[in-house]
C-alpha positions as protocol buffer text, in pm:
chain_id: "A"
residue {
  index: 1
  type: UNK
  ca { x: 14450 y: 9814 z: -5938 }
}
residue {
  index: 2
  type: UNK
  ca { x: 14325 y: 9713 z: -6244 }
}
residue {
  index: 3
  type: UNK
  ca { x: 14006 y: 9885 z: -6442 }
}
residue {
  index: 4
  type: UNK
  ca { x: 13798 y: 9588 z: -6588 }
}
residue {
  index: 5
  type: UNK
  ca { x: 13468 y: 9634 z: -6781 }
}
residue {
  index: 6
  type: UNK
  ca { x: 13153 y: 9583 z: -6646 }
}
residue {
  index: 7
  type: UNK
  ca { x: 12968 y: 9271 z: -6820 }
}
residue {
  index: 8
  type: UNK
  ca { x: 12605 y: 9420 z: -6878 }
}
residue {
  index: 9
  type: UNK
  ca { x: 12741 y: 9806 z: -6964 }
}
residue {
  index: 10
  type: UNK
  ca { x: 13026 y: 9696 z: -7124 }
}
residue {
  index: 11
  type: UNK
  ca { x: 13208 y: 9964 z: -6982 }
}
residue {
  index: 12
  type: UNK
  ca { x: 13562 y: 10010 z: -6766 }
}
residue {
  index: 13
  type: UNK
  ca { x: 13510 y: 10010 z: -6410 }
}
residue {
  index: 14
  type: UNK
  ca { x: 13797 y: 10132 z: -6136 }
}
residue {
  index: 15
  type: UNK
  ca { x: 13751 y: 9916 z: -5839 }
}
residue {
  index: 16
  type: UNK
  ca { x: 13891 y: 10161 z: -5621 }
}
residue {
  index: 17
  type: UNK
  ca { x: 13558 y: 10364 z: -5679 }
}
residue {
  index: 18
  type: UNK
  ca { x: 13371 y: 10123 z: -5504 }
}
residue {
  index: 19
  type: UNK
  ca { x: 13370 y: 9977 z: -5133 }
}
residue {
  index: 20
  type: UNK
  ca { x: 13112 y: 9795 z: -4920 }
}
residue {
  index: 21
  type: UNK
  ca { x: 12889 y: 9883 z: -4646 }
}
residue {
  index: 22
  type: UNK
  ca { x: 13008 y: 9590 z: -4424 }
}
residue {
  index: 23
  type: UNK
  ca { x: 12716 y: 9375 z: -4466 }
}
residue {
  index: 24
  type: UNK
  ca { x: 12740 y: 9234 z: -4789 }
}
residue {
  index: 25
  type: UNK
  ca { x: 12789 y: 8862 z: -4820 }
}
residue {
  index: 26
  type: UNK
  ca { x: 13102 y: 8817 z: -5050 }
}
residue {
  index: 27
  type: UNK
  ca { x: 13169 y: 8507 z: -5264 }
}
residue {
  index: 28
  type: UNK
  ca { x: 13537 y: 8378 z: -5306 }
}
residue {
  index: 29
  type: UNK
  ca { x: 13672 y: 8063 z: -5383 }
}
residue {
  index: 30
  type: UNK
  ca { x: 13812 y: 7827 z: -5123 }
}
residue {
  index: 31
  type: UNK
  ca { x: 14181 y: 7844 z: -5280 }
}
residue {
  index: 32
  type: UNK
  ca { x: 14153 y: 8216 z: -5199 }
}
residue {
  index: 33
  type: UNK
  ca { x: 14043 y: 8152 z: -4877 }
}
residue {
  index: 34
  type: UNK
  ca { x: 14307 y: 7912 z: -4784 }
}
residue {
  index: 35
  type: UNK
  ca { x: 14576 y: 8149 z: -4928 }
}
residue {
  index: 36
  type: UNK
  ca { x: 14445 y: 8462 z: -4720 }
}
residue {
  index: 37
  type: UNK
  ca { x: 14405 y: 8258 z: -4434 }
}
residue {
  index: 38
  type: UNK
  ca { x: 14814 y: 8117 z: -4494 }
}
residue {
  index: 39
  type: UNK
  ca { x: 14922 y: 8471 z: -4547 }
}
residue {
  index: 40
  type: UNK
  ca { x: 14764 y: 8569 z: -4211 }
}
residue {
  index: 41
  type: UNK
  ca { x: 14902 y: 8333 z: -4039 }
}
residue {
  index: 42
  type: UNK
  ca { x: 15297 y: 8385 z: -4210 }
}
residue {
  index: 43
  type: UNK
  ca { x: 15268 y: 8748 z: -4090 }
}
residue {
  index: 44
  type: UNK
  ca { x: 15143 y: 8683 z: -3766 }
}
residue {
  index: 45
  type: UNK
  ca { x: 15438 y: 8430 z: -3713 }
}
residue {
  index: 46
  type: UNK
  ca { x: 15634 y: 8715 z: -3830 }
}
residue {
  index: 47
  type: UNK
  ca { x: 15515 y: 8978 z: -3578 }
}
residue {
  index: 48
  type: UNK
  ca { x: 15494 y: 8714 z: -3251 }
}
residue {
  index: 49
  type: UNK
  ca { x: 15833 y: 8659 z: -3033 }
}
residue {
  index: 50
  type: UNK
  ca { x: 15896 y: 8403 z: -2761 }
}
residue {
  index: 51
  type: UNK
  ca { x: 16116 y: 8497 z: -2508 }
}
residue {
  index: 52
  type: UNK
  ca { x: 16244 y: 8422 z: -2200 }
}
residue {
  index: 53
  type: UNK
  ca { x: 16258 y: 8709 z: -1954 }
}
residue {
  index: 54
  type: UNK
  ca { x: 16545 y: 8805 z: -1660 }
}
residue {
  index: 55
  type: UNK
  ca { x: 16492 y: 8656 z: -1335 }
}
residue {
  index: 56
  type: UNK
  ca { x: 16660 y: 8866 z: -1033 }
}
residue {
  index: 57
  type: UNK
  ca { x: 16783 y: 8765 z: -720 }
}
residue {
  index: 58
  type: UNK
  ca { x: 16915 y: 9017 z: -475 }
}
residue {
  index: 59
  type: UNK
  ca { x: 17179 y: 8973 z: -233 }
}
residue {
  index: 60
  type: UNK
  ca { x: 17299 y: 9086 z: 89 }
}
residue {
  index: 61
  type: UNK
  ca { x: 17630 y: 9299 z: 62 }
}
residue {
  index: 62
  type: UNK
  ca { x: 17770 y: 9193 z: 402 }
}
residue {
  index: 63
  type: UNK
  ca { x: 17653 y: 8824 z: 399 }
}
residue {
  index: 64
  type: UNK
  ca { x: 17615 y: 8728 z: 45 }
}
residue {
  index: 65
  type: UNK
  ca { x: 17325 y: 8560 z: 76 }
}
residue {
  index: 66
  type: UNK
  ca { x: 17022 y: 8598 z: -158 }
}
residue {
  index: 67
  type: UNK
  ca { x: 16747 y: 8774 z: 27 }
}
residue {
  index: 68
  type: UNK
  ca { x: 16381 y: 8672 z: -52 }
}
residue {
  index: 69
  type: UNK
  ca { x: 16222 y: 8993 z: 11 }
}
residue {
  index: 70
  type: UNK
  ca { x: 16447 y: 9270 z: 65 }
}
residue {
  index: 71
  type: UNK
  ca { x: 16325 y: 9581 z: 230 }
}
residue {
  index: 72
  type: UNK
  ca { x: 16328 y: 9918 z: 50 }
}
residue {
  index: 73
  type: UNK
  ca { x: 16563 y: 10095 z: 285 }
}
residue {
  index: 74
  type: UNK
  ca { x: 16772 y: 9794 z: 181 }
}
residue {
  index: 75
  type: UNK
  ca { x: 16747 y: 9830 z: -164 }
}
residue {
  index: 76
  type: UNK
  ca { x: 16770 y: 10219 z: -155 }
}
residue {
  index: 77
  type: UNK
  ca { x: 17109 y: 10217 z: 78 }
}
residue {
  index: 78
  type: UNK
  ca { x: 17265 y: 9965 z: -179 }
}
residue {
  index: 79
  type: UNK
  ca { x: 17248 y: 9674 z: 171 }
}
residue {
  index: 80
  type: UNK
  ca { x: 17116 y: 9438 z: -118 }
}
residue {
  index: 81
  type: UNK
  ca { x: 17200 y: 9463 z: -421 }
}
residue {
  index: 82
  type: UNK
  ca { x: 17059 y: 9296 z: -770 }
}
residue {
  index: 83
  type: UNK
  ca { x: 17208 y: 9022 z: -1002 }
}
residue {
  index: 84
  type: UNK
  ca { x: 17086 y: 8783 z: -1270 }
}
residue {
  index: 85
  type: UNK
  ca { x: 16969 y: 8461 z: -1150 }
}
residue {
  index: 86
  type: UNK
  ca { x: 17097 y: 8191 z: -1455 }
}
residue {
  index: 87
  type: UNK
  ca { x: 16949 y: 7906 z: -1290 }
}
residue {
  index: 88
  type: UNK
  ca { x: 16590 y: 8066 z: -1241 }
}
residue {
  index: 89
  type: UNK
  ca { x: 16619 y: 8262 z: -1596 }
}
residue {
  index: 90
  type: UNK
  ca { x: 16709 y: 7931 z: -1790 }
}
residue {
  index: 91
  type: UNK
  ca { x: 16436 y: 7762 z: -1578 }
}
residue {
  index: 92
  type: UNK
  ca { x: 16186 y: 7983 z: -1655 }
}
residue {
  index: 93
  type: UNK
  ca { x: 15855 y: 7922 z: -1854 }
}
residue {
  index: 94
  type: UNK
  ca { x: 15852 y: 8116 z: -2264 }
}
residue {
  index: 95
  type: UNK
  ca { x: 15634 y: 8488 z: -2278 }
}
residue {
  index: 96
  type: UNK
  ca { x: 15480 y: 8581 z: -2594 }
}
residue {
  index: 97
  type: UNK
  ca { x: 15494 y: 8896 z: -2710 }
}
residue {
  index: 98
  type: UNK
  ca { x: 15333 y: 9084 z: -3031 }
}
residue {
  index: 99
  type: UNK
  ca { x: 15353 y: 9372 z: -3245 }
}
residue {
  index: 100
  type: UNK
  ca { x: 15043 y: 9583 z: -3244 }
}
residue {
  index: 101
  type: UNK
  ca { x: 15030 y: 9459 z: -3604 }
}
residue {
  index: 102
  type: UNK
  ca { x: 15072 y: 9120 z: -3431 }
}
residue {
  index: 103
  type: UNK
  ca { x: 14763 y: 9190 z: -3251 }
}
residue {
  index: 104
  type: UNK
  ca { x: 14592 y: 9308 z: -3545 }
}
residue {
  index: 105
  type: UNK
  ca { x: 14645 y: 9010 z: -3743 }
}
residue {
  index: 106
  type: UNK
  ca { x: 14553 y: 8789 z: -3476 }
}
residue {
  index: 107
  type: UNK
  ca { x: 14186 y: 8930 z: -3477 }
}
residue {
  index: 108
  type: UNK
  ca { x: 14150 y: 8837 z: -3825 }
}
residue {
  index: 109
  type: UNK
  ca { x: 14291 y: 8508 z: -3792 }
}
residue {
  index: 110
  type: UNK
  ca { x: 13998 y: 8449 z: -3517 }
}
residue {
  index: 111
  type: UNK
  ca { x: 13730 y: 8605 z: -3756 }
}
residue {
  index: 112
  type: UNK
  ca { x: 13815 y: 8366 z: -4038 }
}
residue {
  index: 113
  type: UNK
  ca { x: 13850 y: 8052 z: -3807 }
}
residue {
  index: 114
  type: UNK
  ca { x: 13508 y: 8241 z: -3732 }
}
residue {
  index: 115
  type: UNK
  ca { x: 13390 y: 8257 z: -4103 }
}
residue {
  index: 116
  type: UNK
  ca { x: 13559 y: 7873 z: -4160 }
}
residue {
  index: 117
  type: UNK
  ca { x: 13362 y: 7718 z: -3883 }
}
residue {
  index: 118
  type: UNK
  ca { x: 13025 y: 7830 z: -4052 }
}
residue {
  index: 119
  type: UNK
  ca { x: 13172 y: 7712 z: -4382 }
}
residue {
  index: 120
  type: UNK
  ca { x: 13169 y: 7405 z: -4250 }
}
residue {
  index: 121
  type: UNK
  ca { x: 12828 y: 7398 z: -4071 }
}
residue {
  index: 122
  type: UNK
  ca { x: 12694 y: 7537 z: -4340 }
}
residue {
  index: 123
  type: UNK
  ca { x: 12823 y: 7210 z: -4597 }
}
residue {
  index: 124
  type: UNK
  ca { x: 13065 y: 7451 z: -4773 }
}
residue {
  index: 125
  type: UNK
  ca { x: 13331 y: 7250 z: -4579 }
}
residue {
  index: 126
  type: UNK
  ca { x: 13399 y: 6884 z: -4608 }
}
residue {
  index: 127
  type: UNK
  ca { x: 13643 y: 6703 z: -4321 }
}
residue {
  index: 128
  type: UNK
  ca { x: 14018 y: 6627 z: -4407 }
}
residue {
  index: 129
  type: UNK
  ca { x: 13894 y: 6226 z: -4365 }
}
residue {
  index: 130
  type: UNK
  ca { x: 13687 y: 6242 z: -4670 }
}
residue {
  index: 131
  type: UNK
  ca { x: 13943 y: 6454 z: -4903 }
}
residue {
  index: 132
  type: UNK
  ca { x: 14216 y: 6226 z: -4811 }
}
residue {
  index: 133
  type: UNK
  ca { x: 13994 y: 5959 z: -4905 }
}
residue {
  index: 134
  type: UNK
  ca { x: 13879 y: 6115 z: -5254 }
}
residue {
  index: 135
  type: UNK
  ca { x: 14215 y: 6165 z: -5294 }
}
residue {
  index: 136
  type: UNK
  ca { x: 14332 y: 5826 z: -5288 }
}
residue {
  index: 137
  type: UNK
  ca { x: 14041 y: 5730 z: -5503 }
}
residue {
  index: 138
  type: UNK
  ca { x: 14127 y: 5925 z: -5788 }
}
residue {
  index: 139
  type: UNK
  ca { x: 14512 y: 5822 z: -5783 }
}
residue {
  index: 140
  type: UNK
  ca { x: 14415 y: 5484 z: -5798 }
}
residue {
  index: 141
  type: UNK
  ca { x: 14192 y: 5567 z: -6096 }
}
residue {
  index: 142
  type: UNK
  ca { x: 14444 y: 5765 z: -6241 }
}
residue {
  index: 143
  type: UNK
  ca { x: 14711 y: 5435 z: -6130 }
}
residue {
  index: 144
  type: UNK
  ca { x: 14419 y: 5192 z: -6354 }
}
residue {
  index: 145
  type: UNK
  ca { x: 14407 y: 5443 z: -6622 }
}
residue {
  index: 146
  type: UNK
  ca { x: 14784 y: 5451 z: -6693 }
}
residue {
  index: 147
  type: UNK
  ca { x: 14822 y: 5064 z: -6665 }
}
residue {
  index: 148
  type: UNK
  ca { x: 14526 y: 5085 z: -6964 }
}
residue {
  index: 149
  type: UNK
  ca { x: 14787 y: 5251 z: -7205 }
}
């Protein structure tokens, strides 16, 4: 971490000496926000798997037939036995499943969706429409001011 100086004492100041209570209001700019927020959401990408889990069927040793719900004396005396059911397994709707880091970083990313949504009631926010909009106003100023030269 890096030691700056202090603007009114003019002297060197280790950040790691200090820390908040909790209830501070902190002031950072949006780009920092944004990037945080990105970050978040790479990691938690990173720590989230989809998969698709076994489906079982189990089938009668004399007949061969798939049994819907075998009893346990069955099951115990090997009378049914268990095999992987392709058709239901391919068939079968995605699971998610997380890292406890996963889960971790998932709270956060709901606490600044959280802090983002009183951004924006609060007029810190403006909507994509009007940025896209500013946008295209200042590249066609930008368009005028190169067919000046």
């Amino acid at each position: 971490m890096e030691v700056v100086k202090n603007k009114e004492k003019k002297e060197q100041i280790n950040p790691k000496d200090y820390a908040y209570t909790g209830q501070e209001d902190i002031v950072m700019k949006s780009s920092l926000f944004k990037d945080i927020s990105r970050g978040i959401a790479d990691a938690l990408h990173n720590e989230t798997k989809i998969y698709y889990p076994e489906k079982y069927d189990w089938v009668n040793e004399k007949t061969g037939k798939i049994v819907k719900k075998p009893k346990k004396e069955d099951i115990d005396s090997g009378a049914v036995y268990k095999i992987l059911s392709v058709e239901r397994t391919l068939q079968g709707e995605p699971q998610i499943s997380r890292t406890p880091l996963g889960q971790y970083l998932l709270q956060l990313t709901v606490m600044l969706e959280q802090q983002h949504i009183k951004n924006i009631e609060d007029g810190n926010a403006v909507s994509v429409e009007e940025l896209e909009k500013k946008s295209k106003e200042m590249k066609a100023k930008l368009e005028e001011l190169s067919k000046e030269k």
